[in-house]
C-alpha positions as CSV (number, residue, x, y, z in Angstrom):
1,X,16.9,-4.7,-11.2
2,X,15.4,-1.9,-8.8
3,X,15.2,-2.9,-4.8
4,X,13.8,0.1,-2.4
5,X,14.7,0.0,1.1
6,X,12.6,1.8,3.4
7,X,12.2,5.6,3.0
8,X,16.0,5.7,2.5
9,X,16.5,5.1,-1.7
10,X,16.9,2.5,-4.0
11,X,19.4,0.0,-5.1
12,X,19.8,-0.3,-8.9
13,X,21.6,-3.5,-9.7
14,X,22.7,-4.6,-13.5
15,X,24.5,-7.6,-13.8
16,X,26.1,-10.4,-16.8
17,X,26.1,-14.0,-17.5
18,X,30.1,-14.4,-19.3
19,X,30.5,-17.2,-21.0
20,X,33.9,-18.2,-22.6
21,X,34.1,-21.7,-23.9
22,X,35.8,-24.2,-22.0
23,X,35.2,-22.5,-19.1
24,X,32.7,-21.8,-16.1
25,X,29.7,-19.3,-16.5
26,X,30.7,-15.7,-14.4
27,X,28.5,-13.4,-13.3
28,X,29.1,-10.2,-13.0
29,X,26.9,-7.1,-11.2
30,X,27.5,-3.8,-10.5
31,X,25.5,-2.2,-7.3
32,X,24.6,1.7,-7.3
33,X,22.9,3.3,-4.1
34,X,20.6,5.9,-4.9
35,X,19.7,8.0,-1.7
36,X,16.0,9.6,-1.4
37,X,15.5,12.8,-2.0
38,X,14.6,15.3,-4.9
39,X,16.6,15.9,-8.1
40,X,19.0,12.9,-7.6
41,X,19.2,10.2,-10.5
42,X,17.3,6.7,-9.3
43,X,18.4,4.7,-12.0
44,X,21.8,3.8,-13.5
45,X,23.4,5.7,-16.3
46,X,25.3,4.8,-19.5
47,X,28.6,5.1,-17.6
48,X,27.4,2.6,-15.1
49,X,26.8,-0.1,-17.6
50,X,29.7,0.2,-20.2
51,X,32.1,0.0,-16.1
52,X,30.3,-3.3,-16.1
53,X,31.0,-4.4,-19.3
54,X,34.6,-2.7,-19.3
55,X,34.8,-4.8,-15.8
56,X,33.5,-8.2,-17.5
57,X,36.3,-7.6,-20.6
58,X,39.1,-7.4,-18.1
59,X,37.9,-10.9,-16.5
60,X,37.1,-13.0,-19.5
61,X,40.1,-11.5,-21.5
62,X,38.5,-11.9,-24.9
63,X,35.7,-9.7,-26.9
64,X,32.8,-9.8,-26.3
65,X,29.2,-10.4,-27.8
66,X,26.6,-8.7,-25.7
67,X,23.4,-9.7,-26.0
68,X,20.7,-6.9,-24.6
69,X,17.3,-6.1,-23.8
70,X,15.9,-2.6,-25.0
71,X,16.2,-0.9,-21.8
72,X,16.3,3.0,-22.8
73,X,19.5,3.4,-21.5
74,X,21.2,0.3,-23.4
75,X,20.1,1.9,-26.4
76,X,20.5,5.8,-26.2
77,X,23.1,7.7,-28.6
78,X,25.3,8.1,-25.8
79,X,25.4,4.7,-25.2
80,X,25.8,3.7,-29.1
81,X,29.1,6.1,-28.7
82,X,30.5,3.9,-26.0
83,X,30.0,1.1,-27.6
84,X,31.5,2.3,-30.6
85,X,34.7,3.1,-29.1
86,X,35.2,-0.6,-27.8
87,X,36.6,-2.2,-31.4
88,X,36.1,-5.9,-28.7
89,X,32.4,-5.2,-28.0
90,X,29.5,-6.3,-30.5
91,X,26.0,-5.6,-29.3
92,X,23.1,-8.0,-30.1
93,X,19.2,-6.3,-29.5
94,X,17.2,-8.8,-28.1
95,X,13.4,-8.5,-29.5
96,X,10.9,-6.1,-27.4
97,X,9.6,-7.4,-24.7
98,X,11.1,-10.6,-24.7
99,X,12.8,-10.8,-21.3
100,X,12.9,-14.9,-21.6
101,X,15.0,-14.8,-24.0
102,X,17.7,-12.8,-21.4
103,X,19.2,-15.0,-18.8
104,X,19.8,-12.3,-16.4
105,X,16.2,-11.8,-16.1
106,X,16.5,-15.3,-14.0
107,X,19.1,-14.1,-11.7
108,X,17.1,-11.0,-10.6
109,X,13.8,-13.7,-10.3
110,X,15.9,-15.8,-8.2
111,X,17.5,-12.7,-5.9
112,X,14.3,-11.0,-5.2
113,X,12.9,-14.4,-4.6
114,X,14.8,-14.7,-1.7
115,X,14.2,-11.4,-0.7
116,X,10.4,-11.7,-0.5
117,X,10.7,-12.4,3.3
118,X,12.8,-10.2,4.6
119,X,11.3,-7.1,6.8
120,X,11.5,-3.6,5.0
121,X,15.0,-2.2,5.9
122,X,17.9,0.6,5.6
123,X,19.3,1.0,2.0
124,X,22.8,0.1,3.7
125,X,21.7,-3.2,4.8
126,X,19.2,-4.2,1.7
127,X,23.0,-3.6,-0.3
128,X,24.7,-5.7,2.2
129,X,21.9,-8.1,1.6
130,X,22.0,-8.5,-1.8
131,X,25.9,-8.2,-2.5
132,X,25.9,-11.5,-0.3
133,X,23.1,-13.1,-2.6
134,X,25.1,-12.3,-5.8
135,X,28.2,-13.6,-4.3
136,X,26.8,-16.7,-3.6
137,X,25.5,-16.7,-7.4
138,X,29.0,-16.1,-8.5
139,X,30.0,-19.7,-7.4
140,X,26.9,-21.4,-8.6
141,X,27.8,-22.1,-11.8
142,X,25.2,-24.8,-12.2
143,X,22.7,-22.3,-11.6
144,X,23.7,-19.7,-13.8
145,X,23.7,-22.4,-16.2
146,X,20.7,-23.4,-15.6
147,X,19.2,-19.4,-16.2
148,X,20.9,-19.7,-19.5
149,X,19.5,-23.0,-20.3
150,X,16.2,-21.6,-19.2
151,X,16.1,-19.1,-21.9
152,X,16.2,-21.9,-24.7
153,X,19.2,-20.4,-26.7
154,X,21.7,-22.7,-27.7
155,X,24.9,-22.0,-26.6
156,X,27.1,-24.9,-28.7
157,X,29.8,-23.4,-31.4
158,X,28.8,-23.8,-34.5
159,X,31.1,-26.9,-36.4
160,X,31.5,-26.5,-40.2
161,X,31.2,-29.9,-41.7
């Protein structure tokens, strides 16, 4: 998710639904300021999201299964060479242009929802803004649940009969 603040940059925001069984659903986010001006990145890099999924392995303490949309940057060579250094991450593509199939995609619905009133405003305080609206996701759990639910996928272990 992208956010502009007012002549001042943009906030690039990526963030996770982690699921381990038997627990509560975790969301994690990683915020980047990007300041206006020429020649300066306005989007998040490859090293930006593999800290967010390095980040979301150190709090669920297991491997992982990623499922991702086809952002550019989730699928460049430099990413597939992060990823293949991780022997605990296994990357799932979700289809093109299918973002309700991605629960995230509900999350950032739901944060910029409740930033549609809010005046233009610094970069510094839009950040403020929305690290508050995360945190209150984080201890939602019924909510995020409710973005995974909304996607359709089913999320029950498999039994072998």
């Amino acid at each position: 998710m992208t956010v502009s603040g007012r002549r001042s940059g943009r906030l690039s925001v990526a963030g996770l639904i982690a699921m381990r069984p038997g627990s509560r659903p975790r969301l994690c986010h990683r915020l980047i300021s990007h300041p206006a001006g020429k020649g300066k990145r306005r989007s998040m890099g490859e090293r930006d999201f593999i800290a967010l999924i390095d980040g979301a392995h150190q709090l669920v303490k297991a491997p992982i299964l990623l499922v991702w949309d086809r952002l550019n940057t989730h699928v460049s060579h430099a990413m597939r060479e992060l990823i293949d250094q991780r022997d605990w991450l296994t990357v799932f593509l979700l289809p093109a242009y299918s973002p309700e199939l991605n629960p995230v995609e509900g999350v950032w619905a739901h944060i910029k929802h409740s930033l549609a009133n809010l005046a233009v405003m610094a970069l510094d305080h839009l950040e403020v803004i929305v690290r508050q609206r995360l945190k209150r996701l984080q201890y939602r759990p019924e909510v995020l649940n409710g973005f995974i639910a909304g996607t359709g996928l089913a999320l029950d272990t498999p039994r072998t009969p």
